[in-house]
Every structure is written in structure tokens, then in C-alpha cells.
N, C-alpha and C positions, 0 to 999 in steps of 0.2 A: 383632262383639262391640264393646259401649262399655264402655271402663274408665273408672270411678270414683273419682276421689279427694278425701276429706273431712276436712276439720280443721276442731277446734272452735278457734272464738277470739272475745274480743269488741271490739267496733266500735261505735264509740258515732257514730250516726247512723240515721235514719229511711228507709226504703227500699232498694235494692237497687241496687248494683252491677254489670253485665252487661258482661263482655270475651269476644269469639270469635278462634278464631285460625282462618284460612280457604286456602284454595286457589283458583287460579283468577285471572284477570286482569281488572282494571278497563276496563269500553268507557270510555274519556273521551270519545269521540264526545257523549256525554249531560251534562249537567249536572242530571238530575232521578235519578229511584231507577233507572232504566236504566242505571245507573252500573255498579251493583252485578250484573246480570244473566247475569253468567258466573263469580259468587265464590259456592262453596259452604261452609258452618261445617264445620270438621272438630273443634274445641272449641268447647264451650260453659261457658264458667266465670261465678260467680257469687259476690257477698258478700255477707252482711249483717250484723245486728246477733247473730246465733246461729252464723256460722260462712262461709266458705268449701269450693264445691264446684267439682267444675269434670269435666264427661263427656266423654268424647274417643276418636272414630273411633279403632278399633286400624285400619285397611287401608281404601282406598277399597271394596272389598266392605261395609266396616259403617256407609258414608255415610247410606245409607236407615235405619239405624236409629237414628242419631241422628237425625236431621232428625223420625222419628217421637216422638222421647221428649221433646223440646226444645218443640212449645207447651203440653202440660201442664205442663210447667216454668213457660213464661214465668205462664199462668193462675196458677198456685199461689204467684209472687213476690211480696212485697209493695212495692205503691209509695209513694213516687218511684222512678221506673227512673232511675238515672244512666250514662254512656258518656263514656270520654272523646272519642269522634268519634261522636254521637249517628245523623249519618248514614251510615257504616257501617255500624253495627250495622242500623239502621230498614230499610238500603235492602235487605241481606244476607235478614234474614229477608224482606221482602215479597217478593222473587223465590225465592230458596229454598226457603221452606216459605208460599209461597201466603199469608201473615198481616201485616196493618198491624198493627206492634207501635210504639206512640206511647212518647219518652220525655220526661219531663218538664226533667230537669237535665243539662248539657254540663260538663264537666268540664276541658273546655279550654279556656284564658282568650282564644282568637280562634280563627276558623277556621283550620285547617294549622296552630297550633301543634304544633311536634315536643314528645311526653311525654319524650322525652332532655331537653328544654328544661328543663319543668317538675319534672324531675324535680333537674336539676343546680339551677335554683334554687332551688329550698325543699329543697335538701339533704337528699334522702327517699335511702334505701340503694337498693342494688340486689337486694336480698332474694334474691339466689344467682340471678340471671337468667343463664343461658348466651349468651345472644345479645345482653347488654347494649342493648335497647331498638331489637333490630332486629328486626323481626316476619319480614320476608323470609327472614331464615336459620330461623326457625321454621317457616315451609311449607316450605321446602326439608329442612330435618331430620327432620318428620310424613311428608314423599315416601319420605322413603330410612328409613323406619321410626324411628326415633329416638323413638319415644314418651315416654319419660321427659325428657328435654330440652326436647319441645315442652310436658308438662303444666308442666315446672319454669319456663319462660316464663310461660306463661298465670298460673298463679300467682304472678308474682313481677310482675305487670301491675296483677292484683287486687287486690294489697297495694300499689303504688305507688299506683294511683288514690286507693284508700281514704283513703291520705295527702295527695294531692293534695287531696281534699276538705272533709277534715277541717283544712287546714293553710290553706286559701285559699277554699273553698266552691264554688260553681258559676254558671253562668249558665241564663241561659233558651236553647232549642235553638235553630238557627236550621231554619226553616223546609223543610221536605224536600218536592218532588212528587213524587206518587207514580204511575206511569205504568206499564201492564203491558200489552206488547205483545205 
């Protein structure tokens, strides 16, 4: 089962927003999309100019079915795709669901910037995030069932970035290879 959660709001900006929250462990062995090669989305949230959504694995049993409902998603978003860790997201879906999903705008003003960073200096709220901008207690919360917690994250990412954007703008991405072994 994937639950759905939707609120209207408006966002004054062009393009699409994309934050996943994930499972799974980084190979740092790689420095290309092999990075990513053992992290599956367990959320998939989204914002744009008509609203925030965001789908999300009840149990690893309902992995496969997000993974199946998430590239008609990404097809039907409109762009610019923004991210705050552009390669993340790019490298996640290319091994996960088999798809070069290219993003156009980064959201974080270097690479490894921490959004704690970003977020403390342009003074954006924490929009009720339980894990106060620690994604790890997020997987680990999604593990132990805790769904509401892990969507109230996710959403409370989607609205920082937005602000991040809106309050500073974005860069051009830095370059991802993309490698499928």
C-alpha cells in the first residue's frame, strides 16, 4: 500500500520541487551514480506552484509499488526539477527504477552543504519536522513503522527547500556519471 498525502498551497515559482526519503546505504567506494546503488525511495514528495504531495511505502512489502507509481509521476511534473542534493535524487532513481531523471537546478549553495546550514541561515522555520533536519532518524523511523513522522519530515524538507529557493535561488547542478553495473 502507498499513502498519499495532499495539501493545497501556493508557491510562487516555476517548476517542481523533488525530495525522497530512502533506505539503504551509500557504496562511497564510487564517486559516479554507483553511489547510490543500494538506496531505495521509500518517499517520494513533491511541490509546486498548485500544491504539495508526497507517496510513501506503508512496509517494505509496498517498495515495488511505489517504485512503480513514481516515473509517471516524475513524466507528468512540470520543469525545472529542483533538489536540494541534485545527485541524490538523479543517482537514487537511475538505479532504483532503471530511469535517467536529469535535474536542472541545485538548491544548495555548494556541494555537502548541510540544509540544517541553510536552513539556520536564512532563518526558514522548521515547519513541525520531528527529526529536525536529520534525514537518518527518518529511515530509521519508516523501519520501525513510524509513518506519520517519516511523511511529517518529508514535508517539512519540501517546504524548507521551497524557502530555500525562493529566499536565495539556485545553481546550475554539478555534473553526475551515470554508471550501471
Amino acid at each position: 500500500m502507498v499513502i498519499i498525502h495532499k495539501e493545497k498551497l501556493k508557491s510562487n515559482f516555476d517548476g517542481t520541487i523533488i525530495d525522497i526519503e530512502t533506505i539503504g546505504e551509500f557504496s562511497n567506494e564510487y564517486n559516479d551514480s554507483r553511489k547510490y546503488k543500494q538506496i531505495l525511495p521509500v518517499i517520494f514528495g513533491f511541490i509546486d506552484r498548485n500544491g504539495l504531495s508526497i507517496y510513501c511505502a506503508k512496509n517494505e512489502g509496498s517498495l515495488d509499488k511505489l517504485k512503480n507509481e513514481i516515473p509517471p509521476l516524475l513524466d507528468n511534473l512540470e520543469r525545472p526539477f529542483y533538489a536540494f542534493n541534485c545527485h541524490f535524487e538523479m543517482g537514487v532513481f537511475f538505479h532504483s527504477l532503471n530511469k535517467k531523471v536529469l535535474f536542472e537546478r541545485e538548491l544548495n549553495e555548494r556541494k555537502y552543504e548541510r540544509k540544517s546550514s541553510a536552513v539556520s541561515k536564512l532563518n526558514i522555520p522548521q515547519y513541525d519536522d520531528p527529526f529536525n533536519d536529520r534525514g537518518v532518524l527518518c529511515k530509521e523511523a519508516w523501519l520501525q513503522g513510524q509513518i506519520d513522522n517519516a511523511i511529517a519530515h518529508n514535508r517539512s524538507c519540501l517546504l524548507k527547500e521551497r524557502d530555500i529557493l525562493l529566499k536565495r535561488g539556485f545553481r546550475e547542478p554539478d555534473k553526475l556519471i551515470f554508471i550501471n553495473d
